[in-house]
C-alpha positions in Angstrom: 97.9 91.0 115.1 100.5 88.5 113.8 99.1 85.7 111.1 101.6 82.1 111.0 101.4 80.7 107.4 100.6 76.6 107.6 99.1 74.8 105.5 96.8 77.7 103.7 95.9 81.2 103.9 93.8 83.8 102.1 96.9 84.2 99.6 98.1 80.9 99.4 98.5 77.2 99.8 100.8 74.6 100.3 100.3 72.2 97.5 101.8 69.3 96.8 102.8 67.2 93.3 103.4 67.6 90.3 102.4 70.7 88.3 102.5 69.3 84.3 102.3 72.9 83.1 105.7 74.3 81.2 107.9 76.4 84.4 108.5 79.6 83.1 111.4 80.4 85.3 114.8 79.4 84.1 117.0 77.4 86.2 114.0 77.5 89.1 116.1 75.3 91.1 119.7 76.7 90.8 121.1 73.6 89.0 122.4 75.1 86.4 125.6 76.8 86.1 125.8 80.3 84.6 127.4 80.6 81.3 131.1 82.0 81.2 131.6 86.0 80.2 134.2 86.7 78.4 135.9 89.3 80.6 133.8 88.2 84.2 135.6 86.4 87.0 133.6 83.5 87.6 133.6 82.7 91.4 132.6 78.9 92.0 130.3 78.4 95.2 131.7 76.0 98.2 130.1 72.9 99.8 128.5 73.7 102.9 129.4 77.2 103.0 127.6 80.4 103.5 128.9 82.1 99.8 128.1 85.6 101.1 129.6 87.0 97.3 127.1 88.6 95.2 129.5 87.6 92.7 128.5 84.3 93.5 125.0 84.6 92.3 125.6 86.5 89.3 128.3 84.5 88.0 127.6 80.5 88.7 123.1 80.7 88.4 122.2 80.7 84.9 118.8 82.9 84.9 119.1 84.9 88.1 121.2 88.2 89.2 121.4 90.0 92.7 122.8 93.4 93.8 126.3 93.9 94.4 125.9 95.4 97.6 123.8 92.2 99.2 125.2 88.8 100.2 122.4 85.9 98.8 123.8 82.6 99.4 124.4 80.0 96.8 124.8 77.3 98.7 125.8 73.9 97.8 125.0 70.8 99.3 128.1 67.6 99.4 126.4 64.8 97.7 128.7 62.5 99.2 129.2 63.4 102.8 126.2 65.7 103.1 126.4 69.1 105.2 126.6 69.0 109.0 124.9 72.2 109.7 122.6 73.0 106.2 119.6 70.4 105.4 119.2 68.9 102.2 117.9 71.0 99.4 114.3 70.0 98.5 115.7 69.0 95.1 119.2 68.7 93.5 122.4 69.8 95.4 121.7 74.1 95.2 119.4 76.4 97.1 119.1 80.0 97.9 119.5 81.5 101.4 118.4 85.6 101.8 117.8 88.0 104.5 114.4 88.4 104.6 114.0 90.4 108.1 117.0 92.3 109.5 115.5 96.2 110.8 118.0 99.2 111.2 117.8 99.2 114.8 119.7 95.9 114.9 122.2 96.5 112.4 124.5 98.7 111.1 123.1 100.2 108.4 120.7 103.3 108.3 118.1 101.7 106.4 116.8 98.1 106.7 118.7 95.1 105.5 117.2 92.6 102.9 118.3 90.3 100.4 116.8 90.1 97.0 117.5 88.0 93.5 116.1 88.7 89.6 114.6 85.5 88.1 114.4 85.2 84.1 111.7 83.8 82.4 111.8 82.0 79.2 109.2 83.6 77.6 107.0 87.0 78.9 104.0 86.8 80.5 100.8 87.3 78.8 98.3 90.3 79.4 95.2 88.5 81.5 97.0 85.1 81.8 96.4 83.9 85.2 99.4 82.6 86.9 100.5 80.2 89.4 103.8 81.3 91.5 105.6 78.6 93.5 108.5 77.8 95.2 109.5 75.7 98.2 111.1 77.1 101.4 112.7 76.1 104.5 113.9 77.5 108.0 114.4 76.8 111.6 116.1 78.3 114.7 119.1 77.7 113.8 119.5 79.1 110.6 119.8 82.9 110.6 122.1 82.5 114.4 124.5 80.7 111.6 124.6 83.0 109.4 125.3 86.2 111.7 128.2 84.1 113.5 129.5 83.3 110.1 129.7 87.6 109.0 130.3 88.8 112.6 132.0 86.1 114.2 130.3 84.5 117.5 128.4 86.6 119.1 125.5 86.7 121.5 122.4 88.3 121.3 121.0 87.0 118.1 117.4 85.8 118.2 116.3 84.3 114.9 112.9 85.6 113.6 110.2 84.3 111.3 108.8 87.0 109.1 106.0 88.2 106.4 106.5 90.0 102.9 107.3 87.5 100.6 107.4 89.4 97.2 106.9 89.0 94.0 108.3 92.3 91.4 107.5 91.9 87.6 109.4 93.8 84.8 110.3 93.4 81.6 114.0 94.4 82.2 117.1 93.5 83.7 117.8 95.3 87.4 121.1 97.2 87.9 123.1 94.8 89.8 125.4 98.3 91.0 122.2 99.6 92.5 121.5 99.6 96.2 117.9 98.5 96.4 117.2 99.1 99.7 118.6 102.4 99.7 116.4 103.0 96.6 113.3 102.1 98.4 113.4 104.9 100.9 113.0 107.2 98.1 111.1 105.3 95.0 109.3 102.5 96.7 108.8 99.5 94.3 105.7 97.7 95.4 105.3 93.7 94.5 102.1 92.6 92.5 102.0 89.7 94.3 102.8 89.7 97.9 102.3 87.1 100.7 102.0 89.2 103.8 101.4 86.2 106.5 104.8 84.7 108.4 105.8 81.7 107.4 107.4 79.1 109.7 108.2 75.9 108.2 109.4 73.8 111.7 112.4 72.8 110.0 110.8 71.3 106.8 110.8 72.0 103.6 107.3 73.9 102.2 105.8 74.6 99.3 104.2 78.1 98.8 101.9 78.9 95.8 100.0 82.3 95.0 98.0 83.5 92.2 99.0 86.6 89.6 97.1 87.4 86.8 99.4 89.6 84.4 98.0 93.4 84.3 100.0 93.5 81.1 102.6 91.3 78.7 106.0 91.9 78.3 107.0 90.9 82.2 110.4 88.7 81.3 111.8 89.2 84.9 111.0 88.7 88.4 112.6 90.5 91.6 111.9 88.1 94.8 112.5 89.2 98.5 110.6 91.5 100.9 110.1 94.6 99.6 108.8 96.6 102.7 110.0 98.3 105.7 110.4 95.9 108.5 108.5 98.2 111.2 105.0 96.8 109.3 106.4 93.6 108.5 104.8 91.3 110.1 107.3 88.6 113.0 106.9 86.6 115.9 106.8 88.9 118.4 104.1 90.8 119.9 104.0 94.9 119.1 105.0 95.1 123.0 108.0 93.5 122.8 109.2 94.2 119.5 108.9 98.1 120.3 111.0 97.8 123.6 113.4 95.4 121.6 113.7 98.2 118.8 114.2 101.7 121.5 116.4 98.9 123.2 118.8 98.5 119.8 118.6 101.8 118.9 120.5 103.5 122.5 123.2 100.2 121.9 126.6 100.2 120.4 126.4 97.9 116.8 128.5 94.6 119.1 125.9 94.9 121.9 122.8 94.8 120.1 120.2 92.4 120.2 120.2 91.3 116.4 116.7 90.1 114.5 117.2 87.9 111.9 114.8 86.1 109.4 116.9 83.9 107.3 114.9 81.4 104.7 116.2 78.9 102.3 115.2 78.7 98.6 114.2 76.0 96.2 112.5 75.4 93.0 110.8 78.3 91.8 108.0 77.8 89.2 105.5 80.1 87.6 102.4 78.6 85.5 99.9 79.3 83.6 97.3 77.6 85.4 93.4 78.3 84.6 93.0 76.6 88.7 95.0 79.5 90.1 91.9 82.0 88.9 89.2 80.3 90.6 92.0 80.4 93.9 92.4 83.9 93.4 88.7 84.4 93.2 87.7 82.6 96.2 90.4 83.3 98.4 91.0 86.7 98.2 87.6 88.0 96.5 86.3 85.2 98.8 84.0 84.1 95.9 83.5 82.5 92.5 80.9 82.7 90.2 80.2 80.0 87.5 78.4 82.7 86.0 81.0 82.1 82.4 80.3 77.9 82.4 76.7 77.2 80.5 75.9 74.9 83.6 71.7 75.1 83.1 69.2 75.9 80.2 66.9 79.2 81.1 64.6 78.3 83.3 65.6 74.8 84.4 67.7 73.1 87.1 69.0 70.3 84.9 73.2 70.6 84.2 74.9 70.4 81.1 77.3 68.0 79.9 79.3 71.0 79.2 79.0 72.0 82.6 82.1 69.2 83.5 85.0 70.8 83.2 83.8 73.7 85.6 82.8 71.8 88.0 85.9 69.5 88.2 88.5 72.7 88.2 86.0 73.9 91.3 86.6 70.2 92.9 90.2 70.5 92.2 90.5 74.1 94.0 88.4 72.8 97.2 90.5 70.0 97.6 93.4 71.6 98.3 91.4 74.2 100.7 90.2 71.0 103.1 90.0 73.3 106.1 88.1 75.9 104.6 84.2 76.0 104.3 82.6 77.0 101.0 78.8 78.0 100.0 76.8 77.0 96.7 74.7 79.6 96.0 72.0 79.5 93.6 70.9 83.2 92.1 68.2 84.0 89.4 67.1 87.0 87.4 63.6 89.6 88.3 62.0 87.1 85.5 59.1 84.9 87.2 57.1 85.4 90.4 59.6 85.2 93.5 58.5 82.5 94.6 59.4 80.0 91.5 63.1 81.9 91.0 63.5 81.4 95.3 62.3 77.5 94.3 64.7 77.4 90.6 67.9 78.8 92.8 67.5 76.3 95.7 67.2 73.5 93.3 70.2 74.9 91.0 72.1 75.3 94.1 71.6 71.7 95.7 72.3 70.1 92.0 75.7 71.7 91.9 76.2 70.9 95.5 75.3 67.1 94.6 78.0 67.6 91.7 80.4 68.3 94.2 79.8 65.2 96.7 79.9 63.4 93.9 83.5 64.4 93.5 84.7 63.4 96.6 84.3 67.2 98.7 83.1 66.1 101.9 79.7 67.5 103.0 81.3 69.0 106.4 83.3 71.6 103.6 80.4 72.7 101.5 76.6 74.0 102.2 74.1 75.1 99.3 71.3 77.7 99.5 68.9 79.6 97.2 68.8 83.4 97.0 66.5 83.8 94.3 66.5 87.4 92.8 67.2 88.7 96.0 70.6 89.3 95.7 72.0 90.7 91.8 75.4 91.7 91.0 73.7 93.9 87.6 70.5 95.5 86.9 67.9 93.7 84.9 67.4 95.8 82.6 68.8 93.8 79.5 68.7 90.4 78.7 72.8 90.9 78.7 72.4 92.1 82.5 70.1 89.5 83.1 72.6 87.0 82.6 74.9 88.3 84.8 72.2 87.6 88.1 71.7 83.9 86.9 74.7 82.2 88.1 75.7 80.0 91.1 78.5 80.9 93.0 80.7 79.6 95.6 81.5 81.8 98.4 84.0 81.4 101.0 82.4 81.2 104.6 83.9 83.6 107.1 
């Protein structure tokens, strides 16, 4: 079953404004030219031009480095007569255009095509940091039927594509820029941590994407961006049906009179955060819940908040309001402490104060419901007072 990417999805949202948080990613936006090698040709990108050099990217981006054997475009938008055929880059005059869907059957290689570029970071990640990953990104019909006329010439048969498997690879070195990475991943697959499997359309605007990643260890200085996975289980806009006919179809055809899939995207602004929001995002939209469980919200035994309990609650605001078409519960949840029918009553009442919290916050009542579960429902024994703790929390639980 195909999934479109809108507005959000169980990996990630569209946000908007300003993220105060240091960016991480050097040069996020391309701006900035690379610093001369003694001994390297440096080859200068063109207005309004497809750059389709390698040579390009590695010489004229400070912070980011691409394969030899692929054809990213740094492209270059005229600040005085604009570009007839490119929009506007979301910021500045530079963005990044890749291959992000281009199968085997189409082309004319033996393996599928896709375009990939190395970020740097200015400083590693940290072990357990949770992370926000962003960038904006833009395509249309037009796009990838550009691109092919501008490497084959003008042909027909090209039907532009929007595609899954946005990828995120963390490492703490440099990659081989002589290496061909899709040729590699027949053999030694490199999987992404971070991976937004849902197609994205954009209609033509510019978008901004933003996933989660908490480090599984430190030392990650580098990031590898593309799709890293075959394209047969890549998700597109087309039905199995058509795409298997389309594919046996490609396959019997001479290279000139194929049908050619295409998913070309354009790049802007990339950004990685540490963000303490993105945790509670991860939580509720992939583990589809969160549990306040680590904020001292109540005293034992009583339904009255904290003071302290604040900040929790406000990051929780913050999180729902960016997830306006999604519906959340407040659970209340108590310890085997107390006859059932006082920890059923306790829960409720816990529940319904955070849940007032909330409302009080601006969530709309048509996004959130509250309910008690009482001791009905632990996520530890209670066996120790340490366990114990662990049941008395209030959570909020994405609704299917």
């Amino acid at each position: 079953m195909r999934r479109h990417l809108w507005i959000s999805s169980l990996f990630c949202l569209f946000i908007y404004g300003h993220c105060p948080a240091q960016n991480l990613v050097i040069n996020g936006s391309f701006e900035r030219q690379a610093p001369k090698e003694a001994g390297v040709w440096q080859v200068a990108p063109k207005p309004c031009q497809f750059s389709g050099v390698s040579d390009i990217v590695n010489t004229s981006a400070a912070g980011w480095k691409t394969f030899k054997v692929q054809t990213p475009d740094l492209l270059v938008w005229d600040s005085i007569n604009g570009c007839p055929t490119f929009p506007k880059p979301h910021k500045g005059n530079r963005m990044m255009g890749l291959i992000m869907y281009h199968p085997f059957q189409d082309g004319q290689f033996a393996f599928d095509y896709h375009e990939l570029i190395q970020g740097t970071l200015a400083k590693p990640l940290e072990k357990g940091t949770t992370y926000r990953l962003s960038f904006w990104v833009y395509t249309n019909d037009s796009l990838g039927s550009q691109h092919l006329n501008k490497v084959y010439g003008r042909t027909t048969g090209i039907r532009p594509t929007f595609c899954g498997n946005f990828g995120f690879y963390f490492s703490d070195t440099k990659i081989t820029t002589a290496e061909n990475f899709m040729t590699s991943q027949l053999d030694f697959a490199v999987k992404p941590q971070v991976n937004l499997a849902q197609i994205v359309e954009t209609q033509g605007k510019w978008r901004k994407i933003s996933l989660a990643f908490k480090a599984d260890r430190g030392g990650y200085k580098y990031f590898l961006f593309g799709n890293f996975f075959s394209d047969a289980i890549t998700d597109i806009n087309m039905d199995d049906e058509a795409r298997m006919q389309l594919d046996e179809k490609n396959q019997a055809l001479e290279f000139w009179k194929k049908t050619k899939r295409i998913g070309y995207y354009l790049f802007d602004d990339f950004s990685i955060v540490a963000d303490e929001n993105a945790r509670i995002e991860q939580d509720l939209l992939v583990e589809k819940k969160y549990s306040m469980q680590d904020a001292l919200l109540f005293d034992f035994g009583k339904a009255e908040l904290h003071p302290e309990a604040e900040p929790a609650l406000e990051k929780l605001a913050q999180v729902l309001q960016k997830n306006l078409s999604l519906h959340f519960e407040i659970g209340g949840h108590t310890d085997n402490i107390g006859d059932e029918a006082s920890n059923q009553l306790l829960s409720e009442q816990r529940a319904q104060i955070v849940y007032n919290a909330l409302l009080a916050k601006n969530i709309s009542a048509n996004q959130i419901s509250y309910k008690g579960y009482g001791k009905t429902r632990p996520v530890s024994s209670n066996d120790t007072e340490t366990d114990r703790q662990k049941n008395r929390r209030v959570e909020c639980r994405l609704m299917d």
